[in-house]
C-alpha positions in Angstrom: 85.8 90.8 169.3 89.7 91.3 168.9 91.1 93.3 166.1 91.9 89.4 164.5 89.8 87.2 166.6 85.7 86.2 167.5 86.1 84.9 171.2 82.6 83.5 171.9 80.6 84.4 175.2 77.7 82.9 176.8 74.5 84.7 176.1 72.7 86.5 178.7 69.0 85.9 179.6 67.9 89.1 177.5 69.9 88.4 174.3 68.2 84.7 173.9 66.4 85.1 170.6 64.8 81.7 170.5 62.0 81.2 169.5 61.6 84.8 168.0 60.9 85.4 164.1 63.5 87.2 162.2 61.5 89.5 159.9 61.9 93.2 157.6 60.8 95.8 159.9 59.8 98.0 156.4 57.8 94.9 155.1 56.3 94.4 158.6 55.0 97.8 158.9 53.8 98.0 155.6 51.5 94.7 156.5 50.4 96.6 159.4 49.3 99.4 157.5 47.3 97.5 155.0 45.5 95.2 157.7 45.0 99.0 159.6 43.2 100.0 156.7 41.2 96.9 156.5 39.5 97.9 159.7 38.7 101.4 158.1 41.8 103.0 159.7 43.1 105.9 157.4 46.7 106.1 157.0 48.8 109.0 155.7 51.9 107.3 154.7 54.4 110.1 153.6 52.9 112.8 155.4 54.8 113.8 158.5 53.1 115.4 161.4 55.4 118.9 161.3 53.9 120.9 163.7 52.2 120.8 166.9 48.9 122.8 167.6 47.9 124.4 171.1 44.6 125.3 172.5 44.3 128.6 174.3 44.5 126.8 177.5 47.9 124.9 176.5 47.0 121.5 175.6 47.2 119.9 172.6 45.0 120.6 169.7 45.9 118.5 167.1 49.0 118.2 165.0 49.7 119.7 161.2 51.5 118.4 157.9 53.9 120.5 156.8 53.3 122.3 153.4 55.1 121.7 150.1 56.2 123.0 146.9 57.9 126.2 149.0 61.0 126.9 147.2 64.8 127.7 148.7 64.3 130.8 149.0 60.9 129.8 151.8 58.3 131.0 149.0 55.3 129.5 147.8 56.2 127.8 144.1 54.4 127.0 141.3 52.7 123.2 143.0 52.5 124.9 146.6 50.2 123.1 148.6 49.1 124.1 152.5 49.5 121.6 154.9 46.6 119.9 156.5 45.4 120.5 160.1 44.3 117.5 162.3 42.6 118.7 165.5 41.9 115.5 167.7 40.9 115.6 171.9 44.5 113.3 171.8 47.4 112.9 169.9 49.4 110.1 170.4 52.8 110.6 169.4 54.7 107.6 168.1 57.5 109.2 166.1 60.9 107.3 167.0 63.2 108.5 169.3 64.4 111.9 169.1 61.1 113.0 167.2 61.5 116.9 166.5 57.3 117.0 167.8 58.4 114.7 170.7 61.2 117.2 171.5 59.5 120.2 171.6 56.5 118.8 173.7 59.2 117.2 176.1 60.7 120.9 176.5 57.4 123.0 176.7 55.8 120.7 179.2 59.1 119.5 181.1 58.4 115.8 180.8 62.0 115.2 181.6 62.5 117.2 185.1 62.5 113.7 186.7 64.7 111.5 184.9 68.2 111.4 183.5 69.3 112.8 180.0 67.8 110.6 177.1 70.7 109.0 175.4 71.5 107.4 172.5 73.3 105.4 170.0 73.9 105.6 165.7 72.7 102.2 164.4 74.0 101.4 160.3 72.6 98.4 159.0 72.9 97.0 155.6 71.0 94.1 153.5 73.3 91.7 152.1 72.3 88.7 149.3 75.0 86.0 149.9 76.1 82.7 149.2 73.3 80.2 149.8 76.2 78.1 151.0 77.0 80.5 153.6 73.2 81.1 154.4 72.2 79.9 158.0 67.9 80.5 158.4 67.2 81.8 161.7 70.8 82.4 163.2 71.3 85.7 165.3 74.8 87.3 166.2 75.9 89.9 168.2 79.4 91.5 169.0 81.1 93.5 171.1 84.4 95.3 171.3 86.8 95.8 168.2 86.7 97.8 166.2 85.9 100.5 169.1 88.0 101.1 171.7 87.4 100.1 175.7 86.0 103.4 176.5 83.8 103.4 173.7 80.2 101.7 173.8 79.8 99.4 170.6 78.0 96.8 169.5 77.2 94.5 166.1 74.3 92.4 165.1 74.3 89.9 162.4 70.6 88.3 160.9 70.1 85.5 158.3 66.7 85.4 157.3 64.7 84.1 154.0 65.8 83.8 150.7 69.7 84.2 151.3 69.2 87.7 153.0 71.6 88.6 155.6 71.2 92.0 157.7 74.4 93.5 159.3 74.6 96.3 161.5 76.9 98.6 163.9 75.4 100.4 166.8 77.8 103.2 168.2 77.0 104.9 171.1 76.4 108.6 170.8 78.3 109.3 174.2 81.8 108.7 172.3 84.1 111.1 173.3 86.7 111.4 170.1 85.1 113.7 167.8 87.4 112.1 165.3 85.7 108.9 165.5 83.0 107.7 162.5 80.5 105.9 163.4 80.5 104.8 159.3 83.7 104.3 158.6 83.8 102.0 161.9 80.9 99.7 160.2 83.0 99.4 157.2 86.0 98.0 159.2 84.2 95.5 160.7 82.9 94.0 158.1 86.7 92.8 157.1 87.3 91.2 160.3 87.1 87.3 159.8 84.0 86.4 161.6 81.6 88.6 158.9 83.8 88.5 155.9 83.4 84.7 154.9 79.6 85.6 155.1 80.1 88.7 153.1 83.1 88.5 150.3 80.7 86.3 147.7 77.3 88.5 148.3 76.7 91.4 147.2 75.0 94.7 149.3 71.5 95.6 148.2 70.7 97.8 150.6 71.4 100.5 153.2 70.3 102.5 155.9 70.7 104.4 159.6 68.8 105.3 162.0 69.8 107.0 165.8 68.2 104.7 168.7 67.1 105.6 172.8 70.0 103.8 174.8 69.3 105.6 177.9 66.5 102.8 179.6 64.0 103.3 182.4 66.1 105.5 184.5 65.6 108.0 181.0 62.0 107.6 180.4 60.4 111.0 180.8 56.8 111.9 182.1 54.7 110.1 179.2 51.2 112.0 179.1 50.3 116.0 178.6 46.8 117.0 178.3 45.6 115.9 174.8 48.1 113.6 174.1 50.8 111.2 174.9 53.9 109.6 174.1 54.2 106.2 172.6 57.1 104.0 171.7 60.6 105.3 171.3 59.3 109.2 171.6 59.5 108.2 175.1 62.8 105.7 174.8 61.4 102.4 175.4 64.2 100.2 173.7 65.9 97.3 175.4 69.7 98.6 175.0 71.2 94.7 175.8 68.4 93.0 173.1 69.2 95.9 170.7 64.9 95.5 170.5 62.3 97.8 171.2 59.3 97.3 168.5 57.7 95.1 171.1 58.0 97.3 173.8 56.2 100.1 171.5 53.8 97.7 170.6 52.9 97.3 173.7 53.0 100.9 175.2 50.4 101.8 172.0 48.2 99.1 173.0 48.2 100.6 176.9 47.9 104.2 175.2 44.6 103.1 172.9 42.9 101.7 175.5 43.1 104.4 178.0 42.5 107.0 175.3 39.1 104.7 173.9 37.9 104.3 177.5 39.0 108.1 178.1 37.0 109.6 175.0 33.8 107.5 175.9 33.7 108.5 179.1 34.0 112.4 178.4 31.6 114.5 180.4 33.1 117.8 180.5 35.0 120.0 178.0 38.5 120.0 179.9 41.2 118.6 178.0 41.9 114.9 178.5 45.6 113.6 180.2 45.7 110.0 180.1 46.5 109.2 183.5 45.8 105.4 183.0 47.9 105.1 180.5 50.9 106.3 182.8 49.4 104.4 185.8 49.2 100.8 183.6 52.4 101.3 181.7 54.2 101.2 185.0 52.3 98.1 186.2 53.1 96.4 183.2 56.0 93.8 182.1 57.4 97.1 179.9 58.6 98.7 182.9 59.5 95.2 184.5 61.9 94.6 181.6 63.4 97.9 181.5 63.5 98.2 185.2 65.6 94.5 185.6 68.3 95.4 182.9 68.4 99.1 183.7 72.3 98.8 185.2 73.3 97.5 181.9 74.3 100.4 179.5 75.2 102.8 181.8 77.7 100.2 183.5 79.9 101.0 180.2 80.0 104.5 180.7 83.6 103.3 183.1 84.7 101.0 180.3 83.7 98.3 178.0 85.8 95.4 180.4 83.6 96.9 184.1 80.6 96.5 181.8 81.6 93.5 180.4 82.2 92.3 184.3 78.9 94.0 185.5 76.9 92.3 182.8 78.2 89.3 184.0 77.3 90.0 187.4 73.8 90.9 186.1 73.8 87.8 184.2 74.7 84.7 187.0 73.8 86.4 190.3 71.5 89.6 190.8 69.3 89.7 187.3 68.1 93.3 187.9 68.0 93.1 191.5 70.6 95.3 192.6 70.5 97.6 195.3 70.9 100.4 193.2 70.2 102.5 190.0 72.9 103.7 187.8 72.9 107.0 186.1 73.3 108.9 182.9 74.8 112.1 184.1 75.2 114.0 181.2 73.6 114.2 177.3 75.8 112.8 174.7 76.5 115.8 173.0 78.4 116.9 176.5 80.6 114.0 176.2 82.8 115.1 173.0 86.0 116.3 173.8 87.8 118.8 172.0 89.5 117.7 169.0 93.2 119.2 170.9 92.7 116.2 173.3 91.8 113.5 171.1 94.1 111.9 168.2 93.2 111.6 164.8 91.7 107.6 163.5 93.4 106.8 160.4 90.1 104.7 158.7 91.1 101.7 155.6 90.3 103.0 152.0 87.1 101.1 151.6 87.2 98.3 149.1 84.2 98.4 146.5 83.6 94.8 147.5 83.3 94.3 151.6 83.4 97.9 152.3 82.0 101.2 150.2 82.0 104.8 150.2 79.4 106.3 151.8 77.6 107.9 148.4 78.1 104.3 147.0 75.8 103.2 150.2 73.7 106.2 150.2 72.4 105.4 147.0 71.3 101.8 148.1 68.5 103.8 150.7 66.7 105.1 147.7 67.0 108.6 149.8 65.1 111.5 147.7 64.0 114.8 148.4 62.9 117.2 146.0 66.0 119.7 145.7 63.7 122.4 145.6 63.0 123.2 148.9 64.4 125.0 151.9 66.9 122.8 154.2 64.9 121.1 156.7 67.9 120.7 158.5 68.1 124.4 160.9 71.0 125.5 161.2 70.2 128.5 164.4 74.1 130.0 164.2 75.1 129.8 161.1 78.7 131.4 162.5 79.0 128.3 164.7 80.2 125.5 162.4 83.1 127.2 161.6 84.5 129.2 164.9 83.3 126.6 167.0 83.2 123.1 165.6 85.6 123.2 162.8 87.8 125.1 165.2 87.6 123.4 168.4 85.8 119.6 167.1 87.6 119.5 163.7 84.3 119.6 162.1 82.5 116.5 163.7 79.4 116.9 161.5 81.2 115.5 158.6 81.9 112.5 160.4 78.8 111.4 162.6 76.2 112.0 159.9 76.0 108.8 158.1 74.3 110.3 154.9 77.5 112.8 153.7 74.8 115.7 154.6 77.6 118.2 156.2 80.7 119.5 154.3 82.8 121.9 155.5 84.0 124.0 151.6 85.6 127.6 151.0 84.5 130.0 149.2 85.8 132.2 146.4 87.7 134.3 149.5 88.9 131.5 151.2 86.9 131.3 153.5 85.2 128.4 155.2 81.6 127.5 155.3 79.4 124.6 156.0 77.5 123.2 153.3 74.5 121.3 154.3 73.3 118.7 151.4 70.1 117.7 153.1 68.6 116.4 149.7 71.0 112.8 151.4 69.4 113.0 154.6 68.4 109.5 155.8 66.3 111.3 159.0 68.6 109.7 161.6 68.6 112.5 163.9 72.1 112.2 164.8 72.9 115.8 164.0 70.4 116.8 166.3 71.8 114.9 169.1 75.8 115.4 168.9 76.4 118.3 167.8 78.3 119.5 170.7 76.8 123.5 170.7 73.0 121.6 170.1 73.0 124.5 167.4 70.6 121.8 164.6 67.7 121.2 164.7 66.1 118.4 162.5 62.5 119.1 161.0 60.7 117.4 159.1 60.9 117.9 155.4 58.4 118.3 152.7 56.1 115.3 152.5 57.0 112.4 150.1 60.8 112.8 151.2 63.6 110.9 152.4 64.6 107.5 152.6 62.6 104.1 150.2 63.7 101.4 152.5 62.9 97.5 150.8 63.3 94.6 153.3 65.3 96.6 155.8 
């Protein structure tokens, strides 16, 4: 992509999407659940596992739900409720990538001493109704380049599937280096270029959402079992970066994780806690690792440029398809990456439109985000001095722009001063704060149970 043109490219081996079904990932899951619960599964939707529990020997015990109706102030209220406990010999842990169990398990058993820093990228999708005309059943496109810049990873996707739904999306790496830059703001241009417009400027949006996504492959994959329990999924960053895919990869690694556990549990004959070795063992032999393992050169070949990744992907594509020589690395964690605001220059962003382009409290609206308004921030702020003497100072206040929910604002007070004002009742649970902030000073938890975003046939 060109700031005016679409120059089309061949597609490489692991974009092909034919023969592939273009389906709601919300509508999918939600099927799943219900044929789960068929099979006597129980399933507690809206109930986020918010803490981990540890026997006396260190492993895992279970996990618990957080409690709710605590008030601001971090006091029982009126409808306070205790959490439940769930004590299990394993917990598999399948909470999407940067989950805040996932993290700390990660840290207190260092998972991660043998592989590179997890990276990631901000993904923004919306749900568009358009012109039957315009509609095309079963067509897939992706982009890269404009509107980001050659140093900056960037990518779109474009899906027409039934009834005149279209699903467009931005994927910005979370390596970018100009704190100025928003990942939003940089959907919103995009959608004016030529290419999406025609499909775009009779429909009308219906729906929108964001969620952060593993970009750092195999050579990022941490250690994936702990006694009691394991890591499933994108806890433990199975996405393919070039398909922009990773469901069936999770799939897949749950299927491994199940069996081991069943046959593990059955075959119990002493009280030690159970690590599921097999799982690890069978995960590598399988075609997961394969994929990962042939297109791991891929995303971190950007890291010197969009054009020497463009040229290495080529490279990839006609001659050596994963067999090269040698491994690429991620050398650093995203949030290292941002450069001071003194050494960047200010992006002047279009006034959004109301018709191609919103506001992001217009879009925010379209998630069906709620959280009860009552209840402390689950958004942890460790140095609350930070924000303002270090990254409004030094970052020009970067949280305002990479959240893609409006959740940080940076306001004075009745001296003048500044503080940062954290509106957490918007949070879409993308993590993203918890991965760029540049002093790693937030931590996302989860919030009371029943919150957050009502995604329909995203």
């Amino acid at each position: 992509m060109t700031k005016d043109r679409a120059i089309r490219l061949p597609v490489i081996s692991s974009q092909n999407n034919h023969g592939n079904y273009i389906v709601s990932l919300s509508n999918f899951t939600k099927w799943l659940s219900e044929q789960a619960q068929a099979l006597g599964v129980e399933v507690y939707s809206g109930f986020p596992a918010a803490e981990v529990l540890y026997n006396e020997d260190g492993s895992v015990k279970g996990v618990a739900t957080g409690d709710s109706g605590i008030t601001k102030e971090g006091k029982p209220g009126p409808n306070f409720t205790r959490g439940l406990e769930f004590h299990t010999p394993i917990v598999l842990f399948a909470e999407g990538a940067r989950g805040s169990c996932s993290k700390k398990l990660i840290q207190k058993y260092n998972l991660n001493k043998n592989s590179d820093p997890q990276t990631y990228g901000i993904g923004l999708k919306e749900l568009w109704e358009i012109d039957p005309k315009l509609h095309e059943k079963g067509t897939v496109m992706h982009t890269l380049g404009w509107p980001m810049d050659l140093k900056t990873w960037g990518g779109s996707f474009m899906y027409h599937f039934d009834k005149n739904l279209v699903s467009i999306g931005y994927v910005v790496g979370l390596d970018y280096q100009n704190p100025y830059l928003n990942p939003y703001r940089e959907f919103q241009r995009l959608k004016h270029h030529p290419f999406f417009k025609k499909y775009l400027e009779n429909g009308r949006c219906i729906g929108y959402g964001a969620r952060a996504l593993n970009e750092g492959g195999y050579q990022s994959i941490p250690e994936v079992t702990f006694p009691g329990g394991a890591l499933i999924g994108c806890s433990a960053g199975f996405l393919n970066v070039p398909k922009i895919k990773g469901t069936h990869t999770a799939m897949k690694s749950a299927m491994l994780a199940a069996e081991a556990a069943f046959d593990s549990i059955v075959n119990k004959k002493d009280n030690k806690p159970i690590t599921l070795t097999h799982y690890s063992q069978n995960l590598k032999n399988s075609w997961v690792y394969k994929e990962l393992y042939n297109i791991r050169n891929i995303k971190p070949a950007y890291q010197y440029g969009t054009l020497p990744g463009m040229l290495f992907t080529g490279v990839h594509w006609l001659i050596t398809r994963g067999m090269e020589p040698f491994t690429l690395h991620h050398h650093h964690p995203d949030h290292k990456n941002t450069k001071r605001a003194s050494e960047c220059k200010p992006i002047e962003y279009p006034k959004p439109d109301g018709v191609i382009s919103f506001d992001l409290l217009t879009n925010l609206a379209r998630s069906g985000t709620n959280h009860s308004e009552d209840q402390p921030p689950h958004l942890k702020v460790r140095n609350k001095d930070i924000p303002t003497n270090v990254n409004l100072k030094e970052y020009a206040g970067l949280e305002t722009r990479f959240c893609p929910a409006g959740v940080y604002e940076f306001l004075k007070d009745d001296k003048g001063k500044d503080y940062l004002q954290i509106n957490a009742q918007n949070c879409l649970h993308c993590k993203t704060c918890d991965i760029k902030d540049p002093t790693q000073n937030i931590d996302y938890t989860t919030p009371e149970p029943g919150g957050g975003p009502a995604y329909t046939n995203m």
